[in-house]
C-alpha positions in Angstrom: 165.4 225.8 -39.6 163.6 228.3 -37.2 164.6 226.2 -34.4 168.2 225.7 -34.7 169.5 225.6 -31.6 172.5 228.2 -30.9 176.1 227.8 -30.3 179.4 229.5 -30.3 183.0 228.5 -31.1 183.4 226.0 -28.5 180.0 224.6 -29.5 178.1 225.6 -26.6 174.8 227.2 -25.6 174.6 230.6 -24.4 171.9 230.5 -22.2 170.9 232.4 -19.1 168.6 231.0 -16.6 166.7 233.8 -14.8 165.1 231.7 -12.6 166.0 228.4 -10.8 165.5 226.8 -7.5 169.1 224.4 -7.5 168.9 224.6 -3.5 165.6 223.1 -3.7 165.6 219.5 -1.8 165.5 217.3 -5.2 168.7 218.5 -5.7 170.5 217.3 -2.8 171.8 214.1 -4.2 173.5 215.8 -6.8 173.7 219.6 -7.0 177.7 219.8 -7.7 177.4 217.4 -10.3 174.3 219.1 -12.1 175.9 222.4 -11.9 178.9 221.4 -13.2 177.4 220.1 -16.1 175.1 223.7 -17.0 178.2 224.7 -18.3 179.5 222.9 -21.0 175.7 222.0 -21.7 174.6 225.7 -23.0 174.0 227.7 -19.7 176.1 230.7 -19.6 174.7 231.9 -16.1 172.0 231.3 -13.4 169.7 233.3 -11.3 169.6 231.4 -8.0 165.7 232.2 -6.7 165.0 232.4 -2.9 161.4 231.9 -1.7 161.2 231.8 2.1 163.9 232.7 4.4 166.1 229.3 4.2 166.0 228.9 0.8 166.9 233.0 0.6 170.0 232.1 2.5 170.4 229.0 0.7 170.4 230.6 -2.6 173.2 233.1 -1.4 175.2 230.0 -0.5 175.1 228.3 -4.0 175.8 231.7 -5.6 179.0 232.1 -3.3 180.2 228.7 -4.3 180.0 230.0 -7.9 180.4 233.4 -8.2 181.0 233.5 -11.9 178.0 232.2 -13.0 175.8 232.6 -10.3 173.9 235.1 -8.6 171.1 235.4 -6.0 167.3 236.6 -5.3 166.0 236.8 -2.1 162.0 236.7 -0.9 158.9 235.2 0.4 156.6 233.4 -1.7 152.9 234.0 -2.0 152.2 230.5 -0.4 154.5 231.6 3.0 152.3 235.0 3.3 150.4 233.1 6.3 153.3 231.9 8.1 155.7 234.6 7.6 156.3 237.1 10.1 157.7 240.5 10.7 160.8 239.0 11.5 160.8 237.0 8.3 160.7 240.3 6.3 163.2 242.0 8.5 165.5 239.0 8.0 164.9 239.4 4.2 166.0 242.7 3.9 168.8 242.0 5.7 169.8 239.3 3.3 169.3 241.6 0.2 172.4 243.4 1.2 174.4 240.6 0.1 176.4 241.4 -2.3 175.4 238.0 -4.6 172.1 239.2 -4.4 170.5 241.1 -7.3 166.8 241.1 -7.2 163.7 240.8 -4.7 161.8 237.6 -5.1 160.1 235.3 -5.6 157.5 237.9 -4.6 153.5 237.9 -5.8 150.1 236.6 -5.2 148.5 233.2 -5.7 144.8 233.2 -6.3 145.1 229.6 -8.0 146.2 227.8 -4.9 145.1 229.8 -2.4 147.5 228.3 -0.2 147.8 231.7 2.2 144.9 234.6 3.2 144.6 236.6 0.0 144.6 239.7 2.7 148.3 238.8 3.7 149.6 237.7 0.4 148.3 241.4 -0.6 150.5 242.8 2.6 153.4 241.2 1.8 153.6 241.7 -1.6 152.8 245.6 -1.3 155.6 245.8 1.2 157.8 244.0 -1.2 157.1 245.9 -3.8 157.9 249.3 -1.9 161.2 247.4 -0.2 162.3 246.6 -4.0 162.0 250.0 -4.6 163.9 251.4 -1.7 166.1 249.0 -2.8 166.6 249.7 -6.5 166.2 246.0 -7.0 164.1 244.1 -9.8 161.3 241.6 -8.6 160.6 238.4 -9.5 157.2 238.1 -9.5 154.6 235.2 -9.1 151.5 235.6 -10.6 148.9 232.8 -10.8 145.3 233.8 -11.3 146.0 237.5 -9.9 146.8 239.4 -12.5 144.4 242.3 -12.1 145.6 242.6 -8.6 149.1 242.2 -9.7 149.1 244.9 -12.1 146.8 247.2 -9.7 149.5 246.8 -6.9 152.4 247.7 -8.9 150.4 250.8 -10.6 150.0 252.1 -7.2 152.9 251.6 -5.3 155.5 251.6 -8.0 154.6 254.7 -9.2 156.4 253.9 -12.6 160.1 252.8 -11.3 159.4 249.5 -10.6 160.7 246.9 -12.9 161.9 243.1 -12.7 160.0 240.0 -14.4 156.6 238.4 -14.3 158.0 234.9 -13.8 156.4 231.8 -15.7 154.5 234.0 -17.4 151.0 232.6 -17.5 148.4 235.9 -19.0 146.9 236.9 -22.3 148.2 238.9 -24.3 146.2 242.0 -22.6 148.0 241.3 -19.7 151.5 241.0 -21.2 151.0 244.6 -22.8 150.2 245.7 -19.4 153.2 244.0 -17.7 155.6 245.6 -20.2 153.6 249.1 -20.3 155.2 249.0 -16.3 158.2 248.1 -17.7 158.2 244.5 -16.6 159.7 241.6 -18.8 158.1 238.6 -19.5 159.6 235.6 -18.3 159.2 231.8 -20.3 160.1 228.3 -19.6 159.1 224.8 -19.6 155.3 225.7 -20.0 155.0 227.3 -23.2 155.6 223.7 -24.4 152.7 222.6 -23.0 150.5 224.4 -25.3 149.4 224.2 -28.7 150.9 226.2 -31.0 147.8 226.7 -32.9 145.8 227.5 -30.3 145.2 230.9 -28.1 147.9 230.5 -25.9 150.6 228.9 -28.5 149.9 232.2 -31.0 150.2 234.2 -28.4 154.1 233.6 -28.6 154.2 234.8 -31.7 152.8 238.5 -30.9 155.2 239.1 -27.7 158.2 241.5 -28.7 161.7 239.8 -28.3 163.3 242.8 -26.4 161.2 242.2 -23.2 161.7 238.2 -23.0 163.3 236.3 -20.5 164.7 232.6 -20.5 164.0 230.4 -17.3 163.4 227.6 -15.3 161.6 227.4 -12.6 163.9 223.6 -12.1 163.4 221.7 -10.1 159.6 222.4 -11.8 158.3 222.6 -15.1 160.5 220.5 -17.1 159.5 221.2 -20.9 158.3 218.7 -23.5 159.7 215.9 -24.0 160.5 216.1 -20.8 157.8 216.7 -19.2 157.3 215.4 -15.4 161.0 214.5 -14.8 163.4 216.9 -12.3 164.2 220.0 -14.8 167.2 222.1 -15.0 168.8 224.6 -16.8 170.2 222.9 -19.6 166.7 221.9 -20.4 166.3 225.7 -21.7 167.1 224.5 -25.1 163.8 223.2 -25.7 162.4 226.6 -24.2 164.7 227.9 -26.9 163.8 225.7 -29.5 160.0 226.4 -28.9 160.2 229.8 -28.3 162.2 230.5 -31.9 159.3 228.3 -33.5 156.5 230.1 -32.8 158.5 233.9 -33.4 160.0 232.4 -36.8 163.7 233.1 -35.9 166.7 231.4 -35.5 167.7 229.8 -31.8 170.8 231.8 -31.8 168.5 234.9 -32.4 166.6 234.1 -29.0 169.4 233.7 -27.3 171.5 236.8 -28.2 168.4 239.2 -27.8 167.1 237.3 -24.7 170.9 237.8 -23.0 170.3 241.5 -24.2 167.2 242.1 -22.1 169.1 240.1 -19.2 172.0 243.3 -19.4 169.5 245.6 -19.5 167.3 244.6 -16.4 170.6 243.8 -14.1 173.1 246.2 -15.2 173.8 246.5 -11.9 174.7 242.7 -11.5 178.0 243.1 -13.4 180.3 241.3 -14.5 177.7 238.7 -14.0 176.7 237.1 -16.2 180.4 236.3 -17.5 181.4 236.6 -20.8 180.8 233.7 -23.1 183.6 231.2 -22.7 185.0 232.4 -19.3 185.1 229.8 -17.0 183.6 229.3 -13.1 
């Protein structure tokens, strides 16, 4: 079936999540133990996601504690733009010399929410987007109802070397042309099965081009169907997976392989992560 979900010898997943929040709060009853079960559940590797100062650090931390598997990405959020400071950013370009750190992020605007001065989420994500630069890093990128802006921003000030990943991807299928005409991957998780396949949104999934999709998260949020509502994480991917190889008619080994492809490709930098399949944390 198009939706077989993929294995290897051992009988495990492959997955890589390429964006997760593990030091989130939810998490504190039981992060060791939900780790420690990604493993032998399908998750081959994790991008630890930092969106304000402490959880930049704290994302460092959990990648140190498992430096096989996981690595780190350091940034403020759309939603801190108000509160954060010039220290803030000084402190986060410090941080992004740690070596578990491999991208810039969770960087972007937020015209949904609105929960910071569109003026300063503007400033602060210009500035990140010319830091990532300097600093030969990806970004992650948060993009809800700004796309135009989005796109405009990193036209202008990325002056075609930008790259990283438009994280929960949420635009048509103009914008994810656009995004990928940059050079930006698309990332997908627990929302695209939310949507009708039948509809504008579900077909879409059909059209976007295998070689510039990402696999994700966004745990503790956005745990997919029939899930939906409860704490996610990563080994919920396989219903991402699942989904996903629906609506392109291919196997679920088939997104896997190709979507730890595009992972190489846009952190070659990061190796030896992620590990090799089978190797252990």
């Amino acid at each position: 079936a198009g939706a077989a979900l993929p294995e290897d010898r051992s009988g495990s997943l492959t997955m890589i999540d390429t964006h997760c929040h593990l030091s989130h709060p939810d998490f504190d009853p039981d992060r060791d133990e939900v780790i420690a079960r990604c493993w032998p559940n399908g998750v081959t590797a994790i991008l630890e996601v930092g969106y304000s100062v402490e959880t930049s650090r704290s994302a460092i931390a959990v990648a140190r504690r498992h430096p096989e598997r996981i690595r780190a990405s350091v940034g403020i959020h759309p939603h801190e733009a108000g509160r954060a400071g010039e220290e803030d950013f000084t402190a986060i370009q410090g941080l992004s010399r740690e070596p578990e750190v491999i991208a810039i992020g969770e960087t972007g605007l937020d015209f949904y929410r609105d929960w910071a001065p569109r003026d300063r989420q503007v400033d602060l994500f210009t500035r990140t987007v010319r830091f990532g630069l300097e600093r030969d890093l990806p970004l992650l990128i948060h993009d809800r109802a700004a796309h135009e802006d989005i796109l405009r921003i990193l036209r202008e000030e990325g002056r075609g070397r930008a790259r990283g990943v438009f994280h929960c991807f949420s635009g048509d299928l103009d914008v994810a042309r656009a995004a990928i005409d940059l050079g930006f991957y698309l990332g997908l998780g627990g929302s695209i099965t939310y949507v009708n396949p039948r509809k504008k949104k579900g077909l879409m999934l059909r059209e976007l081009p295998l070689d510039r999709i990402l696999l994700e998260t966004d745990a503790p949020w956005l745990s997919p169907e029939p899930e939906k509502g409860e704490r996610n994480d990563p080994t919920r991917m396989r219903h991402v997976v699942a989904r996903l190889a629906e609506a392109q008619g291919v196997t679920g080994e088939e997104i896997v392989r190709r979507t730890t492809e595009n992972v190489a490709r846009l952190f070659p930098h990061a190796a030896p992560w992620p590990p090799a399949r089978g190797s252990e944390n």
